[in-house]
Structure formats: structure tokens, C-alpha cells
N, CA, C and O atoms as a MOPAC input file, in Angstrom:
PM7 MOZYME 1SCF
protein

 N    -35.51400 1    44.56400 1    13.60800 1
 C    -34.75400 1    43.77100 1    14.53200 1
 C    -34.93300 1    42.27800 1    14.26700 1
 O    -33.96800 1    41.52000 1    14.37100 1
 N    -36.01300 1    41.88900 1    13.96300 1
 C    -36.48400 1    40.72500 1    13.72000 1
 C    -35.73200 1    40.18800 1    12.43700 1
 O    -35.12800 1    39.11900 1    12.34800 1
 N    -35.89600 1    41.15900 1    11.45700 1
 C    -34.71700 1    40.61600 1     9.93500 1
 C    -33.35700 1    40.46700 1    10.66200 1
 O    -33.16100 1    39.25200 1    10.68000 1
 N    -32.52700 1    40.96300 1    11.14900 1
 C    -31.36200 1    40.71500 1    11.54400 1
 C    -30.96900 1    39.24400 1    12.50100 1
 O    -29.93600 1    38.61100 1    12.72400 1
 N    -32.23200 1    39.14000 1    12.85000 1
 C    -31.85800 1    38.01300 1    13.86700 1
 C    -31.77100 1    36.70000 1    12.73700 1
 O    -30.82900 1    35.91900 1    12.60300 1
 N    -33.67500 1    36.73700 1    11.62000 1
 C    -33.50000 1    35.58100 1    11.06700 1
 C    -32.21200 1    35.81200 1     9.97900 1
 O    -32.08300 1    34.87000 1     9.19600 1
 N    -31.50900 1    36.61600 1     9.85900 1
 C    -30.49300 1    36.88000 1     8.79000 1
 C    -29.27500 1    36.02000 1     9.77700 1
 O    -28.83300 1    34.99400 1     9.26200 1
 N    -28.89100 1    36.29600 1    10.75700 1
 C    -27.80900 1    36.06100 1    11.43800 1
 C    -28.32300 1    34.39700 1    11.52800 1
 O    -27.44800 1    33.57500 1    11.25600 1
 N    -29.35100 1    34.00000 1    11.80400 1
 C    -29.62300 1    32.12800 1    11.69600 1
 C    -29.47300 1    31.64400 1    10.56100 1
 O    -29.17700 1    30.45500 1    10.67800 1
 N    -29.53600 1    32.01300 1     9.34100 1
 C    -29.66900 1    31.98100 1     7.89500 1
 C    -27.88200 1    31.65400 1     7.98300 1
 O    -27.38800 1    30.53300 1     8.10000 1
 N    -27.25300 1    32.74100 1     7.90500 1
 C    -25.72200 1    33.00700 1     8.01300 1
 C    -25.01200 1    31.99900 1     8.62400 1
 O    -24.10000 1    31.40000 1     8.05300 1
 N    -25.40300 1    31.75500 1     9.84300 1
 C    -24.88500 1    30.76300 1    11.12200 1
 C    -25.06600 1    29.61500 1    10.12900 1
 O    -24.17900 1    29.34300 1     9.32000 1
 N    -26.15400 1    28.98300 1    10.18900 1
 C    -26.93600 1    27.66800 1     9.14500 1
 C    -25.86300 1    27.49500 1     8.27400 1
 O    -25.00400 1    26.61400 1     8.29300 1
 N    -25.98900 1    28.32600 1     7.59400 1
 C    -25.20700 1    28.46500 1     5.64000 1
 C    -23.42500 1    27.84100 1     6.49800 1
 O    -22.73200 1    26.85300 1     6.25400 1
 N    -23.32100 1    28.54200 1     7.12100 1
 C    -21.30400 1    28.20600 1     7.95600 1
 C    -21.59000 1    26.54400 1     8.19800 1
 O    -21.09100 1    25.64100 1     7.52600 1
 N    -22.38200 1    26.41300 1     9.16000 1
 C    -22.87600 1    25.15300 1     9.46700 1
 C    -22.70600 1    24.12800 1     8.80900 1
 O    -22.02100 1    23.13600 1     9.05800 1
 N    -23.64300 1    24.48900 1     7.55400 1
 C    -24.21100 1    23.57800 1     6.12600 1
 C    -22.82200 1    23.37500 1     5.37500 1
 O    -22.83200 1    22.20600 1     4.98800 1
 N    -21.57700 1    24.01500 1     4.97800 1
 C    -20.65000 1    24.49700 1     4.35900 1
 C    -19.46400 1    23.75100 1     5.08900 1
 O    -18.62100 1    23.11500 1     4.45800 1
 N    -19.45900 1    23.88900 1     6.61100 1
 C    -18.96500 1    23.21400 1     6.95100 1
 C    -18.81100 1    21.61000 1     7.09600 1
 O    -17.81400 1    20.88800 1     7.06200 1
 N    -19.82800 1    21.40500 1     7.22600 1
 C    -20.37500 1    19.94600 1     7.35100 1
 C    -20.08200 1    19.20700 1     5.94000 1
 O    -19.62500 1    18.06900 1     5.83600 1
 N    -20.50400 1    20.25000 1     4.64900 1
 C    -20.43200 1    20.05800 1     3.19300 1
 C    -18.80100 1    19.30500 1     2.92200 1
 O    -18.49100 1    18.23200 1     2.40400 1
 N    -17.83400 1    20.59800 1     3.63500 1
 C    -16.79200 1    20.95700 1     3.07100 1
 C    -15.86600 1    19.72900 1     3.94500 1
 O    -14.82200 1    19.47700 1     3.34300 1
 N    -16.10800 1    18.63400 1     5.70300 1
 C    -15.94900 1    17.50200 1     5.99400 1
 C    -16.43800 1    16.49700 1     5.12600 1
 O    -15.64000 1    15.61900 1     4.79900 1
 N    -17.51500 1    16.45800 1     4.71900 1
 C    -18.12800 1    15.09100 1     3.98500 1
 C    -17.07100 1    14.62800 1     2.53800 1
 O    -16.49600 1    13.55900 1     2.33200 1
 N    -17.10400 1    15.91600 1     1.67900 1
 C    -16.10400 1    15.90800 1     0.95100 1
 C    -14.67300 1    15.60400 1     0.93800 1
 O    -13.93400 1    14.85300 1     0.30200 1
 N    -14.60100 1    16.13600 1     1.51900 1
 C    -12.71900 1    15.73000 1     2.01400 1
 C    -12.85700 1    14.40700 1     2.52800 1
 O    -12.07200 1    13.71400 1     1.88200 1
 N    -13.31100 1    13.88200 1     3.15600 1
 C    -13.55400 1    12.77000 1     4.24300 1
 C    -13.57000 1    11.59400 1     2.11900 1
 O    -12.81200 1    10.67400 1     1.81200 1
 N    -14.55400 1    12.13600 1     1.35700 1
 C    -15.01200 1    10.90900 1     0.51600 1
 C    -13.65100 1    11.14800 1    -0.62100 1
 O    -13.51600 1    10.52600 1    -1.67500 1
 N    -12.86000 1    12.05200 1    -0.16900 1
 C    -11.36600 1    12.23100 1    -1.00000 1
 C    -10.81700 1    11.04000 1    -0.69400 1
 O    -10.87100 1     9.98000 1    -1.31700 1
 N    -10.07200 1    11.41400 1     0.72500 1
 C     -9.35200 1    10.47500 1     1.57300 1
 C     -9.52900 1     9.12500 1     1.33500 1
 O     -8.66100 1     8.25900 1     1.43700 1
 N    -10.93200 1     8.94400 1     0.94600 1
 C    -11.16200 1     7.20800 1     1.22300 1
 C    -11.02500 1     7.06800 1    -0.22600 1
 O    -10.03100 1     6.39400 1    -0.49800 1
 N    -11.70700 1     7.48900 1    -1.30400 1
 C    -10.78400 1     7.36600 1    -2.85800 1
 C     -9.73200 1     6.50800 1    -3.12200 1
 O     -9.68200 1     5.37500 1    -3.60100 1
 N     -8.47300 1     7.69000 1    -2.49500 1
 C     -7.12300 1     7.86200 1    -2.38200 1
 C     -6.82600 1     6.63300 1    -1.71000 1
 O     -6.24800 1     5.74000 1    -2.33000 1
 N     -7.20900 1     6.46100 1    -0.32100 1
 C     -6.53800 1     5.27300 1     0.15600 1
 C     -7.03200 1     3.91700 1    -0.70200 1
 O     -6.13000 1     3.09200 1    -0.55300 1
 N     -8.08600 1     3.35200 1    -1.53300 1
 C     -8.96700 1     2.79300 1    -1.91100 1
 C     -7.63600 1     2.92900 1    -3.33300 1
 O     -6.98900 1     1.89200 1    -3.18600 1
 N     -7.22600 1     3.44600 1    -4.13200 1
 C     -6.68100 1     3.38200 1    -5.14800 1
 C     -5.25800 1     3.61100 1    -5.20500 1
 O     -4.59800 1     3.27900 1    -6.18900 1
 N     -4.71300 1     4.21800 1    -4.09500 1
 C     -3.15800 1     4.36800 1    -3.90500 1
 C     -2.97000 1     3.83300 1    -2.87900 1
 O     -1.76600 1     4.06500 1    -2.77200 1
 N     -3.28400 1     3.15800 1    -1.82000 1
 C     -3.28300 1     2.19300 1    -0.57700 1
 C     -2.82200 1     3.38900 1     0.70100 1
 O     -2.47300 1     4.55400 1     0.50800 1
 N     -2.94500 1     2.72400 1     1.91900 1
 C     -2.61100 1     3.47600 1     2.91300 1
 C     -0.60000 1     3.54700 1     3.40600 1
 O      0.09100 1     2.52900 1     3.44000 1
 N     -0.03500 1     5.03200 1     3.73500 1
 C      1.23700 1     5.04300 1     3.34700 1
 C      1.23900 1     4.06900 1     4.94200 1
 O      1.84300 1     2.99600 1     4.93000 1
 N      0.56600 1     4.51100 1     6.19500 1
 C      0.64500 1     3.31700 1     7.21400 1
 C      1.17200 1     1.72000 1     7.00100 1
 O      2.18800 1     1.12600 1     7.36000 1
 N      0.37500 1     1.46000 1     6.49300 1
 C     -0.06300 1    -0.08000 1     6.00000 1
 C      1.26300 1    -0.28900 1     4.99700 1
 O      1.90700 1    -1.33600 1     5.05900 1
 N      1.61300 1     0.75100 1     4.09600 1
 C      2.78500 1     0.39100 1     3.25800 1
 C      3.84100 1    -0.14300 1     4.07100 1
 O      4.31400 1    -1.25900 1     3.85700 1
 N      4.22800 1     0.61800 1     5.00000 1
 C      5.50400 1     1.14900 1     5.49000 1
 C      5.29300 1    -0.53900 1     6.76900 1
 O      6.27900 1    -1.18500 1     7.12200 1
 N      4.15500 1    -0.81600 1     7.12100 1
 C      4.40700 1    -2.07300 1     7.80000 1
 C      4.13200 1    -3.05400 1     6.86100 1
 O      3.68200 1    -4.01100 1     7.49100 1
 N      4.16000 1    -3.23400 1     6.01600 1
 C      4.06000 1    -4.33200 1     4.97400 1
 C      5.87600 1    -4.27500 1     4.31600 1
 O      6.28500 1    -5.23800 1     3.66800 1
 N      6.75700 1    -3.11500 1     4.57500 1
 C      7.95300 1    -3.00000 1     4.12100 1
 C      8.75600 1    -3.52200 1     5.11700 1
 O      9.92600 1    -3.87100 1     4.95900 1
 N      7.98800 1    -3.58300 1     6.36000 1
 C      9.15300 1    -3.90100 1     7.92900 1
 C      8.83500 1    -5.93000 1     7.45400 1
 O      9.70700 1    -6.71500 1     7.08200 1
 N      7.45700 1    -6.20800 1     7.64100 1
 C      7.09500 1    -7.18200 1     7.57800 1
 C      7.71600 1    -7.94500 1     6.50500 1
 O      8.24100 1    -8.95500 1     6.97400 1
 N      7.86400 1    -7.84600 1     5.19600 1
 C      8.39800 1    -8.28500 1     4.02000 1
 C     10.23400 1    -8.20300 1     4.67500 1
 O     11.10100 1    -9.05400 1     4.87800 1
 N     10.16600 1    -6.93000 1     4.80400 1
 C     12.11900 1    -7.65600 1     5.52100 1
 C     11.99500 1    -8.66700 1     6.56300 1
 O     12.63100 1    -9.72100 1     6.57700 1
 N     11.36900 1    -8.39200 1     7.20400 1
 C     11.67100 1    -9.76800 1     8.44700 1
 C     11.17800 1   -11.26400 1     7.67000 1
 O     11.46700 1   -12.42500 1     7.96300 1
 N     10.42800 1   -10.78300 1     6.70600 1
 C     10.28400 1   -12.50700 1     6.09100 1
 C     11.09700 1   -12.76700 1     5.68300 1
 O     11.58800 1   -13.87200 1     5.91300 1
 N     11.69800 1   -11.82700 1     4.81200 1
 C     12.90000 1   -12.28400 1     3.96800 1
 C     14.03000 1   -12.92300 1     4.23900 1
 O     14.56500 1   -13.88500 1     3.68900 1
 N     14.51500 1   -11.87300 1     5.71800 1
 C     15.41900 1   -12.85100 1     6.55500 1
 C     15.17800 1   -14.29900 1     7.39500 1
 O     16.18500 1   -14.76800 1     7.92500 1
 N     14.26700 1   -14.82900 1     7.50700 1
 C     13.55000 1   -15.45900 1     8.22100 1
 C     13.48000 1   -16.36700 1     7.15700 1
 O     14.01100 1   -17.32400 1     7.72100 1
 N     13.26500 1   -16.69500 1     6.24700 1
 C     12.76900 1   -17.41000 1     4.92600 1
 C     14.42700 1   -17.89100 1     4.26600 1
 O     14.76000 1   -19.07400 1     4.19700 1
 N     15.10200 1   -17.03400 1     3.93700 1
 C     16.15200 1   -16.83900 1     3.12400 1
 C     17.45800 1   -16.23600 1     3.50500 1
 O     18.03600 1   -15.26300 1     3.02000 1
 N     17.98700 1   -17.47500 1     5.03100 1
 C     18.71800 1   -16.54100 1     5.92900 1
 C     19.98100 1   -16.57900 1     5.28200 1
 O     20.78500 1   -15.68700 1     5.55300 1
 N     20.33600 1   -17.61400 1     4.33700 1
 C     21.69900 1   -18.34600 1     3.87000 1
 C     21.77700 1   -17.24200 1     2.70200 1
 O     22.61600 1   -17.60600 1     1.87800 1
 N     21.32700 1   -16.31000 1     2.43800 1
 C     21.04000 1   -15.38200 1     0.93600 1
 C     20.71100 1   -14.15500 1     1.45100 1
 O     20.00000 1   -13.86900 1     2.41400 1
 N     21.45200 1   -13.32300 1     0.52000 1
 C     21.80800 1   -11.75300 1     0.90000 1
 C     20.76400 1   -11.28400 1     0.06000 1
 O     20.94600 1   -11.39600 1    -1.15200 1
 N     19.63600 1   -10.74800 1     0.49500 1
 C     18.80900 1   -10.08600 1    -0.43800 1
 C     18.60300 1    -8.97100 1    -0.00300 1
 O     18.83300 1    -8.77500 1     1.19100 1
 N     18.06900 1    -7.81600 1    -0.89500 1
 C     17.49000 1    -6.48500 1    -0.53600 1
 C     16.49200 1    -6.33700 1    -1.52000 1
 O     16.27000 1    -6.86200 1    -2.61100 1
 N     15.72400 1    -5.10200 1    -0.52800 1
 C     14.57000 1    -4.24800 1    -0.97800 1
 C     14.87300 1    -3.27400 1    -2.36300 1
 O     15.34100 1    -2.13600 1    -2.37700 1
 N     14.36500 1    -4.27100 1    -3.71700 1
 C     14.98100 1    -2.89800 1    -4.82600 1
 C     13.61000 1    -1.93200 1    -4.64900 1
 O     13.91400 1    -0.77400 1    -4.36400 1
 N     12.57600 1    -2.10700 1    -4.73000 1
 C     11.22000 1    -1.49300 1    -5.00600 1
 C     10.36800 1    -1.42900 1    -3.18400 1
 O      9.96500 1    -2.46400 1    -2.65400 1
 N     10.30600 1    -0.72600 1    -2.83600 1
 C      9.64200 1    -0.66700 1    -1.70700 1
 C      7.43700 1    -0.97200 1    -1.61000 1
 O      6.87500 1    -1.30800 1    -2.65300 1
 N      7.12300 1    -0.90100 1    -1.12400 1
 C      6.08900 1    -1.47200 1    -1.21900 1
 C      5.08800 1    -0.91900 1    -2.05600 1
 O      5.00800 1     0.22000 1    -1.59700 1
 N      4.51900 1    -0.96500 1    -2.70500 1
 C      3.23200 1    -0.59200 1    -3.85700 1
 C      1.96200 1    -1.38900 1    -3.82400 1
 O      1.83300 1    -2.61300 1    -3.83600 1
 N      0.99800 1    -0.39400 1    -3.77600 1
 C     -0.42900 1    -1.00200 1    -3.66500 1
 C     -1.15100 1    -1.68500 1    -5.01900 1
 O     -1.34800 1    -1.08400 1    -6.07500 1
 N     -1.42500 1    -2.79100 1    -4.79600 1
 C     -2.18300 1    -2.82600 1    -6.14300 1
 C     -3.79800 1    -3.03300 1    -5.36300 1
 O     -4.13300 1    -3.69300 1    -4.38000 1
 N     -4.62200 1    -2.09300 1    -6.36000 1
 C     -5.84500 1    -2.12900 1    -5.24900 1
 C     -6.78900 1    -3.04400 1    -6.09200 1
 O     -8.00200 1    -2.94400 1    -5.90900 1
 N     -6.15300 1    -4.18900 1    -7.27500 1
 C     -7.32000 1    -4.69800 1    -7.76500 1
 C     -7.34100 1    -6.24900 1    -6.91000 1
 O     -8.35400 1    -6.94600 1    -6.85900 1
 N     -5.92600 1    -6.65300 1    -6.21700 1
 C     -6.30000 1    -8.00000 1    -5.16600 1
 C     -6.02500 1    -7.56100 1    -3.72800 1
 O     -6.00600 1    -8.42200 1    -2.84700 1
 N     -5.73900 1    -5.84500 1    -3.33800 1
 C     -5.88300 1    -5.20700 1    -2.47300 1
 C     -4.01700 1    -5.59000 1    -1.57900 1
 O     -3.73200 1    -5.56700 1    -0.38200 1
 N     -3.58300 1    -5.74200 1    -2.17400 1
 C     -1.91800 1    -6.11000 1    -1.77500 1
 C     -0.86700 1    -4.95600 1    -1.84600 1
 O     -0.65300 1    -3.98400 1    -2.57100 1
 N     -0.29000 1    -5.56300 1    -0.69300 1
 C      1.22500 1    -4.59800 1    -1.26800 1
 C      2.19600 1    -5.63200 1    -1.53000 1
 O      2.47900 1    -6.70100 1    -0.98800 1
 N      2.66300 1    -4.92200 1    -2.62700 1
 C      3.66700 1    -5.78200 1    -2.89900 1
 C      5.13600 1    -4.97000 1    -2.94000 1
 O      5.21900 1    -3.75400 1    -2.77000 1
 N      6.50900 1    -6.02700 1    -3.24700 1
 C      7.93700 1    -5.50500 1    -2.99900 1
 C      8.66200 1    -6.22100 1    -3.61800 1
 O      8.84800 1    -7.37500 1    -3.23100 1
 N      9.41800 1    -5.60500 1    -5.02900 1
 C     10.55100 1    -6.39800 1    -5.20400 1
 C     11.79300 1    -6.49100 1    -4.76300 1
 O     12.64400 1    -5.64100 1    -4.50200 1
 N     11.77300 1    -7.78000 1    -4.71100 1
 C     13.11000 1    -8.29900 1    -3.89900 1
 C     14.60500 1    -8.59800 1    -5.00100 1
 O     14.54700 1    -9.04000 1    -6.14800 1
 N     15.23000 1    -8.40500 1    -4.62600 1
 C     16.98600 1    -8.44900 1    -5.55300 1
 C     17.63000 1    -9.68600 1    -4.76900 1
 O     17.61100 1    -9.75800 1    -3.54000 1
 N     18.20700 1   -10.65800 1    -5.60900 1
 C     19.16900 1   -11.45500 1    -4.22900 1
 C     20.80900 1   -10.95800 1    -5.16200 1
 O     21.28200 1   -10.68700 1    -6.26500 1
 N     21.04200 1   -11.07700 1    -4.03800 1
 C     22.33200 1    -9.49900 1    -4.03700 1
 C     23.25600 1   -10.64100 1    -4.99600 1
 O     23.54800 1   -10.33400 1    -6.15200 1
 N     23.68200 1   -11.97100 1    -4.41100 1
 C     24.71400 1   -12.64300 1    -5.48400 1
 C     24.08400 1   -13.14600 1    -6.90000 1
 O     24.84400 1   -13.63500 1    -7.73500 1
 N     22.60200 1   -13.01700 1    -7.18200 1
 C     22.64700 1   -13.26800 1    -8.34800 1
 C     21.93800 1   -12.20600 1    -9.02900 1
 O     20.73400 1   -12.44900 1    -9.11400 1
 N     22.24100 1   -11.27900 1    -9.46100 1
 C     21.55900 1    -9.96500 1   -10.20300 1
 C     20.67300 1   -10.09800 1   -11.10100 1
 O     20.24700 1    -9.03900 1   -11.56300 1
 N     20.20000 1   -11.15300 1   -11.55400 1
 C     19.64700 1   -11.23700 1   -12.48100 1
 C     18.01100 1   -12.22100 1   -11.82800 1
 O     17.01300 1   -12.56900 1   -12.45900 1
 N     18.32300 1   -12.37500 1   -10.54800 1
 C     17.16900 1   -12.99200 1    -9.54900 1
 C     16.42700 1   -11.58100 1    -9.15300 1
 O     17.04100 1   -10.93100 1    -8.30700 1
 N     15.39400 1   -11.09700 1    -9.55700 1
 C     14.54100 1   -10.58200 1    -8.67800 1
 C     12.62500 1   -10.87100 1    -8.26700 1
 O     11.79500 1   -11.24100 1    -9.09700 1
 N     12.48100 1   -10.71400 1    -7.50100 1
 C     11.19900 1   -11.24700 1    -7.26800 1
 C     10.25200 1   -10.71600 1    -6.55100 1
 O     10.54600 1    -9.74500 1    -5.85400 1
 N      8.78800 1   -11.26300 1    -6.55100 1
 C      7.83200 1   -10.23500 1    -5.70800 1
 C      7.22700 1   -10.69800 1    -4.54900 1
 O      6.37800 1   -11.51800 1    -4.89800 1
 N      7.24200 1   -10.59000 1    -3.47100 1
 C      6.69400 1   -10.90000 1    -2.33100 1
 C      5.53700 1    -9.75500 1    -2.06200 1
 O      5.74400 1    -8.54200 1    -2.07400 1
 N      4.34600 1   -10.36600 1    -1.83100 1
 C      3.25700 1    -9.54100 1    -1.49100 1
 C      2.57300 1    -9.61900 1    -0.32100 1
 O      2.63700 1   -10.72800 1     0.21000 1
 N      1.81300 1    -8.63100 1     0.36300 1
 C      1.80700 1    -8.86500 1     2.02800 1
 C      0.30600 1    -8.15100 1     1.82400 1
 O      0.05500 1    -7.27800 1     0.99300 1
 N     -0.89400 1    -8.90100 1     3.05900 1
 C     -2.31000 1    -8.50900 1     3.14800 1
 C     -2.26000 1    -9.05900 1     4.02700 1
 O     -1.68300 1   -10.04300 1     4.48900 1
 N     -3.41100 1    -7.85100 1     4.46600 1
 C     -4.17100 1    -8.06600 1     5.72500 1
 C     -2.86700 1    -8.34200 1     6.66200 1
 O     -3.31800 1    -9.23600 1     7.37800 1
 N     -1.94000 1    -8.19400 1     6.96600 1
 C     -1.12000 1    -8.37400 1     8.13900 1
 C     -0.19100 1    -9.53100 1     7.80200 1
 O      0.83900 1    -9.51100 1     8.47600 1
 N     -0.26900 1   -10.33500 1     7.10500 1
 C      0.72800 1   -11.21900 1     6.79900 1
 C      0.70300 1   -11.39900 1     5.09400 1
 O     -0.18900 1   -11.04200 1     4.32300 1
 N      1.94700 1   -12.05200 1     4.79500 1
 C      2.83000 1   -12.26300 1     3.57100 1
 C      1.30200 1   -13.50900 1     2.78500 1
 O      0.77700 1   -14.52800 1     3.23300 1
 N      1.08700 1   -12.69400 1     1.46600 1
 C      0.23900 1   -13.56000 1     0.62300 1
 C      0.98800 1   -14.36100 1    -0.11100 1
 O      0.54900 1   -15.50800 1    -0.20400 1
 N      1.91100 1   -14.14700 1    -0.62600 1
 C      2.34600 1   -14.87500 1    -1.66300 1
 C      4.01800 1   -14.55900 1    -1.79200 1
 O      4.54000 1   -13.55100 1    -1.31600 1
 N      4.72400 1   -15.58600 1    -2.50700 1
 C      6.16000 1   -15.17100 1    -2.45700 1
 C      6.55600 1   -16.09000 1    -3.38000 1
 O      6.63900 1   -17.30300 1    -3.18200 1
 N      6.95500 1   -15.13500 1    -5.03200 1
 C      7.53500 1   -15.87400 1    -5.73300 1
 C      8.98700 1   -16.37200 1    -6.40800 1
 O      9.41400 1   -16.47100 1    -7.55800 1
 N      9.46800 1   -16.60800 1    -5.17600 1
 C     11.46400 1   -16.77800 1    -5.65700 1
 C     10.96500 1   -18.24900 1    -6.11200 1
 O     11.16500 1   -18.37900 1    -7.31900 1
 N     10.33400 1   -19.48600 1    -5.48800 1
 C     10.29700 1   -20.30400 1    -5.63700 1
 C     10.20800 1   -20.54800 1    -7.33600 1
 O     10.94800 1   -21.26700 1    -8.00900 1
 N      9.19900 1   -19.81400 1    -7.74500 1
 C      8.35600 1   -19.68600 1    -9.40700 1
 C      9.60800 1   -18.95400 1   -10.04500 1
 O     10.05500 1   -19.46800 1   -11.07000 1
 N     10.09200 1   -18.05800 1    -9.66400 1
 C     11.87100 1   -17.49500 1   -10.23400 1
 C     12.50000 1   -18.45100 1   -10.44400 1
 O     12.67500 1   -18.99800 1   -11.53300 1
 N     12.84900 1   -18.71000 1    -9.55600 1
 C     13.77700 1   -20.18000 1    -9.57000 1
 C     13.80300 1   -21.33700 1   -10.73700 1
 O     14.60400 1   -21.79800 1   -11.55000 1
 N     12.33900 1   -21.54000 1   -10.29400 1
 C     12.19900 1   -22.81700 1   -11.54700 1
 C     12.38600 1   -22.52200 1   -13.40800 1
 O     12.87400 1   -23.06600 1   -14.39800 1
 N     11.73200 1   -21.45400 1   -13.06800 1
 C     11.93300 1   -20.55300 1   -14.79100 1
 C     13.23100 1   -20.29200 1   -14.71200 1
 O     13.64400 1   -20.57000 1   -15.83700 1
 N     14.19400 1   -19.90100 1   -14.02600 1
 C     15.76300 1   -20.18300 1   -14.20400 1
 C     16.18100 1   -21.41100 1   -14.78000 1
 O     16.58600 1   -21.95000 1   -15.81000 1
 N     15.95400 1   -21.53800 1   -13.89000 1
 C     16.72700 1   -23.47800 1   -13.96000 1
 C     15.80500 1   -24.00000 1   -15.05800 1
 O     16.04500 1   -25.14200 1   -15.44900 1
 N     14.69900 1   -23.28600 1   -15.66300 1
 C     13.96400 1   -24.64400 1   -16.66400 1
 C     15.06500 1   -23.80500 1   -18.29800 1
 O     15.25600 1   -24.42800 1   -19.34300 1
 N     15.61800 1   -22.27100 1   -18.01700 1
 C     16.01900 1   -21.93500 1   -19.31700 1
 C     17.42500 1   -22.21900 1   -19.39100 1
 O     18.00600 1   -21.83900 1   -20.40800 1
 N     18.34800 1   -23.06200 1   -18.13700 1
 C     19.55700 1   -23.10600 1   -18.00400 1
 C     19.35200 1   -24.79800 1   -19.09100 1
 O     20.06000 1   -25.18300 1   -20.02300 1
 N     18.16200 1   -25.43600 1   -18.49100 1
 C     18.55100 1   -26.82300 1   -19.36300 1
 C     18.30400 1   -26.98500 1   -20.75000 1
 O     18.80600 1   -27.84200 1   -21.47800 1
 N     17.24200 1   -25.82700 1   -21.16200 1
 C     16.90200 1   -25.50900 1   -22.27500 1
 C     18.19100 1   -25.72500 1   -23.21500 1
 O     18.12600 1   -25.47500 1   -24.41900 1

């Protein structure tokens, strides 16, 4: 009677241990993944955020979203290329952290245009 009991604590334990094993793991997946492919959360408001700049920034200019947001996890950004609809050959990257817009380069587009038009 006594083997059955410590067998059934052994058993219980081992589920326990396995379980706990089989959270820790998954749990150190997840953070990987978000750590090298970014969070799809965080994308998807860095895609609302980047449109409202865009309009807000560049109201006189028809632009759209060609590339939707992408993580780069080595300066921890998302970034989005932007199209401006009347000149096809304008596209550019606006990047968004931590909750607001890091960087935005139509300005740096621009000038490399205009420096190969006088060329």
C-alpha cells in the first residue's frame, strides 16, 4: 500500500515537473519570437500611427502604405514604406518606437532627387 501511494507522488511530481517544464519553454519561445520578429500588437499600432503621421505631416500629398510595418530588431523599430501616389518613383521609410515616429525620410528622398535632377 505504501509503494502505491509513494508511486502515485512520484507520478503527480513528474505531471507537475513536465508541466511547469513544458510553460517555461514555450514562455522562452514566445519571447525569442517577439525579440526577433517584433510584436504583431505593436506592428499593427505602429501601422495606424505611421498613417495618421502621414496625413498630418503631408496633408497637400496623396500617399499610401506600399509595405506595412516590419520589425527590425537590431535598432528595435518598425518601420513602413511609404509611396507618394503622384510621383511613383518617390518612396520612403518612416519608422515608429516606443510609441512615436523615430525617423522619417522623404525629406533625405527628396534631396537625392533634386541633387540627380541638377546633375
Amino acid at each position: 500500500m505504501n509503494k502505491q501511494r509513494i508511486n502515485k507522488k512520484r507520478s503527480k511530481l513528474g505531471r507537475i515537473i513536465a508541466g511547469a517544464s513544458a510553460l517555461i519553454i514555450i514562455g522562452v519561445l514566445i519571447s525569442l519570437t517577439i525579440a526577433f520578429m517584433g510584436n504583431p500588437i505593436s506592428a499593427s499600432i505602429a501601422n495606424k500611427d505611421i498613417k495618421k503621421y502621414i496625413t498630418q505631416t503631408y496633408p497637400k500629398q496623396e500617399m499610401e502604405i506600399a509595405r506595412k510595418a516590419k520589425y527590425n530588431f537590431k535598432d528595435k523599430t518598425y518601420t513602413v514604406l511609404i509611396k507618394v501616389k503622384a510621383k511613383p518613383e518617390v518612396s520612403f521609410y518612416v519608422a515608429w518606437k516606443n510609441g512615436k515616429i523615430d525617423y522619417d525620410e522623404y525629406d533625405f528622398v527628396m534631396e537625392q532627387l533634386e541633387g540627380k535632377k541638377t546633375k
